[in-house]
N, C-alpha and C positions, 0 to 999 in steps of 0.2 A: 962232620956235619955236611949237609948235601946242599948245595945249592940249586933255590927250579931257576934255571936259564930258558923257561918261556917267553918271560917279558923281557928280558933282554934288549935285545934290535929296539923294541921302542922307548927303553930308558936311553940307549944312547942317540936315537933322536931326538926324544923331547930336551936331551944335554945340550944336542947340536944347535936347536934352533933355540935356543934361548942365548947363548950363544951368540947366534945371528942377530937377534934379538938386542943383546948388551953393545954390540957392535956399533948398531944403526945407531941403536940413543945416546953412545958416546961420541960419534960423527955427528948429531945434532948439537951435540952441548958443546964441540969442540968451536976453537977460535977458528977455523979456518974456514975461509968462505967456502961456498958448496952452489949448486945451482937451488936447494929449497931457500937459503938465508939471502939471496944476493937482492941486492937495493937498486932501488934506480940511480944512475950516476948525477952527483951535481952541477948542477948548472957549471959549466969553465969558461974558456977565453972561445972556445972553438963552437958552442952553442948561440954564444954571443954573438960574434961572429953570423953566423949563421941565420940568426932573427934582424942580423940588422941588415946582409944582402937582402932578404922578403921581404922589409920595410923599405929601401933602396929599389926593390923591385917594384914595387906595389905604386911607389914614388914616379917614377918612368910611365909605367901606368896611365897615372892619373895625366901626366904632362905630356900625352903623347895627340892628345885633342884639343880646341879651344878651350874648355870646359874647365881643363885645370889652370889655365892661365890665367881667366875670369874669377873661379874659386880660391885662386891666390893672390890674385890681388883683392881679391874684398875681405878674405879672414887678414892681408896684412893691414890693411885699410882700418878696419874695426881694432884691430890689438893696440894698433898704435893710438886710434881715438882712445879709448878705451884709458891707455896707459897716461896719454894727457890730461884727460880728463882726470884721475888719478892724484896724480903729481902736482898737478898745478893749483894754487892758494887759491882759495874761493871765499869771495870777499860775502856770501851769506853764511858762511859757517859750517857748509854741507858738506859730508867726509863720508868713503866707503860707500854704501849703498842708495846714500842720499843722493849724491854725487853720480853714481852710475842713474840712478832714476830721473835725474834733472835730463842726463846726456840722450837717452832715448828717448824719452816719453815726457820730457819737464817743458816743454812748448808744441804748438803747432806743427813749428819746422824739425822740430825732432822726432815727432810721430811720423812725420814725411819722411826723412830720411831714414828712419829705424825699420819703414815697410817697404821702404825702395830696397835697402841694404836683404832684406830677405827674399823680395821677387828674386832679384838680382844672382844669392843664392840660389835661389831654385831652378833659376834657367843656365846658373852655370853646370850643373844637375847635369840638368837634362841634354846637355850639350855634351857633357860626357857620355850618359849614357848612349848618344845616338853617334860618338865615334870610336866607342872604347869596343876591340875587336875587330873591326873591320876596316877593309881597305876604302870602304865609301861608305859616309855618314846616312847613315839613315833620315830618309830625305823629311818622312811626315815629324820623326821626333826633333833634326834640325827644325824643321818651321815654329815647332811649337814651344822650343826655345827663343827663337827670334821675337814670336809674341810677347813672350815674358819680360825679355830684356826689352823692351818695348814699355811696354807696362810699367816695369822698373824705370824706364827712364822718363817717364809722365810724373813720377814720385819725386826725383831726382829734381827735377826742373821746379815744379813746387816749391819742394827746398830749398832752392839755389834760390827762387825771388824771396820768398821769406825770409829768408836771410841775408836779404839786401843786393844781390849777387845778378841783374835782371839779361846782361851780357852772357856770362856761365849758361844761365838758366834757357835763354834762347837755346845756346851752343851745343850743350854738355845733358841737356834733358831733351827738347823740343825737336832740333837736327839729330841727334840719336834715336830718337823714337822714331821720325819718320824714317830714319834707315831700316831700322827694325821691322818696323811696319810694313816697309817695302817689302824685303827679303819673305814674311813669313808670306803676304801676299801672292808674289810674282816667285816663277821657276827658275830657277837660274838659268841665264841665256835667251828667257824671254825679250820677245822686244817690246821697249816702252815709250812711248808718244813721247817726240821732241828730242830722243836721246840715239847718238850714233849709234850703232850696233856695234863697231869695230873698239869703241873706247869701254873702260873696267867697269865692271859693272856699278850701276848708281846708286845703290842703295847700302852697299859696303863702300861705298868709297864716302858715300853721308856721314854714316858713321865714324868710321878713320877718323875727317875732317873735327869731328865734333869734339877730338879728342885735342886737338890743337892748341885752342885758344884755354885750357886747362893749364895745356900743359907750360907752354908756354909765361901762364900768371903765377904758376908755383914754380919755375925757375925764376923769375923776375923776384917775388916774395921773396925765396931763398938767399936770393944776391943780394937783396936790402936788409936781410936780417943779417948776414955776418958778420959786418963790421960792429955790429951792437954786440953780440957774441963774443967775440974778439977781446970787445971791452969791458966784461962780464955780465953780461946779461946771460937770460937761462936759452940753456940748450933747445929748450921747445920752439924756439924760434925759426931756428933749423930744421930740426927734426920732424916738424907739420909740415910743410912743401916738400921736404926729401921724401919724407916716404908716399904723399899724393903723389910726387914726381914719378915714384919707384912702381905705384899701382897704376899710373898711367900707361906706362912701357909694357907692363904685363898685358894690359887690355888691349893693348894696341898689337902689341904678339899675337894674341888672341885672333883678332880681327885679320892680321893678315891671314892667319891660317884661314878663316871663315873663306878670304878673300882667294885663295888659292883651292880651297873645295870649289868655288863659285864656276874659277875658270877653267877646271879640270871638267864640272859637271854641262858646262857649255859648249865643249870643245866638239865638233862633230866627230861621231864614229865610225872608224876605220872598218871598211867593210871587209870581213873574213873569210867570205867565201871567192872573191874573185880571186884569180889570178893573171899575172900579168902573162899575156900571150909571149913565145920565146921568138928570137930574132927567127933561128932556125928551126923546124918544124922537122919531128923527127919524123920518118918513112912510117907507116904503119907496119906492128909486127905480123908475124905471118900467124894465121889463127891456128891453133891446135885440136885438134880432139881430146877432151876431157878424160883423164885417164885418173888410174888411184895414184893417190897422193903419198909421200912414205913421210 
């Protein structure tokens, strides 16, 4: 019997690549990882790691301006009211949401401070924004924070008499607003009617001041509650003056730095172009004819 070996050659390639063929789809179906089957890796200790320097980073950030000094102390300021208000027996029966709606908006003086507490926010904002990157704050979005916190502290002051408080409220609202007011007003290093020129500037030093007599009445509060504490009374006792204490310090951080933009931005500028003439004066060189250069 005769065989045709015409077709030949391409039976034994269509053999080949099937062949090839059976290959590939056993490499697919096999257990062994490949670059088609591979996963993205799970989350480990080194990712972790990794998201929480960026958070760490981001953190520096924020605190490298006034702005986050401000915004930390008023989101610790709120968590902690917040948490008081909370925690503590309320003798009309009002719990969770009730309780939070009395704290912001359940009076007069709560609607005051609830819109003081957000100006307040907004200029600690803006405060960032006008230092965050650069070696000198940006002068129009600095002032336009000053306004704010200004404004905020007209809020503040409100609150503080409403609430019985008319010493605070002078101090802590009325003296901080005019400092504000000053600052977004007057250039820093301006001169101002009745004021040395050589002494810190007066409208950051208002402010500073205003922070005093706060600070001050929540250390004194604090001292008179720990004996009570001591003797079982409740920790909120404490724990209201410390942490006003703790938001005061942050503000007051704040303010210094304001205070040290103030005097950087006053300081007169070093002129670049002079030079100081030398003792000795070198001879004149002898002039050349201009030749190619190699």
């Amino acid at each position: 019997m005769r065989f045709d070996n015409d077709h030949a050659p391409l039976r034994r390639d269509d053999a080949l690549s099937e062949w090839h063929t059976a290959s590939a789809l056993a490499e697919l179906l096999s257990f062994e990882p490949s670059s088609l089957d591979a996963k993205p890796k799970a989350a480990g200790p080194g990712r972790t790691a990794e998201a929480l320097s960026r958070f760490a980073a981001a953190i520096r950030a924020r605190m490298a301006g006034p702005g986050g000094y401000y915004n930390l102390g008023n989101a610790l300021g709120l968590v902690m009211g917040v948490t008081i208000q909370l925690a503590a027996p309320q003798g009309s029966g009002m719990r969770g949401g009730a309780a939070l709606f009395d704290s912001f908006a359940g009076s007069s003086s709560a609607v005051a401070l609830t819109l003081a507490t957000l100006v307040f926010f907004c200029s600690g904002e803006v405060y960032h924004r006008a230092w965050a990157g650069r070696d000198v704050p940006d002068p129009a979005l600095n002032r336009l924070a000053d306004l704010l916190s200004g404004i905020g502290a007209i809020g503040l002051g409100a609150a503080l008499f409403l609430f019985g408080q008319p010493v605070l409220a002078a101090t802590a609202g009325l003296l901080h607003a005019l400092g504000k007011f000053g600052s977004a007003a007057y250039r820093p290093g301006a001169s101002v009617p009745g004021w040395p020129a050589g002494w810190p500037d007066p409208f950051r030093s208002a402010v500073l001041a205003s922070r005093l007599p706060a600070m001050l009445a929540a250390a004194l509060s604090m001292g008179a509650a720990l004996p009570e504490v001591w003797l079982g009374g409740s920790p909120a006792l404490v724990a209201a003056p410390l942490t006003l204490l703790a938001c005061y310090l942050l503000w007051a951080r704040a303010d210094l730095l304001l205070f040290a933009n103030s005097a950087g931005e006053s300081a007169p500028a070093l002129p670049t172009t002079a030079r100081p003439m030398p003792l000795h004066p070198r001879p004149p060189k002898a002039t050349k004819r201009p030749g190619p250069s190699i």
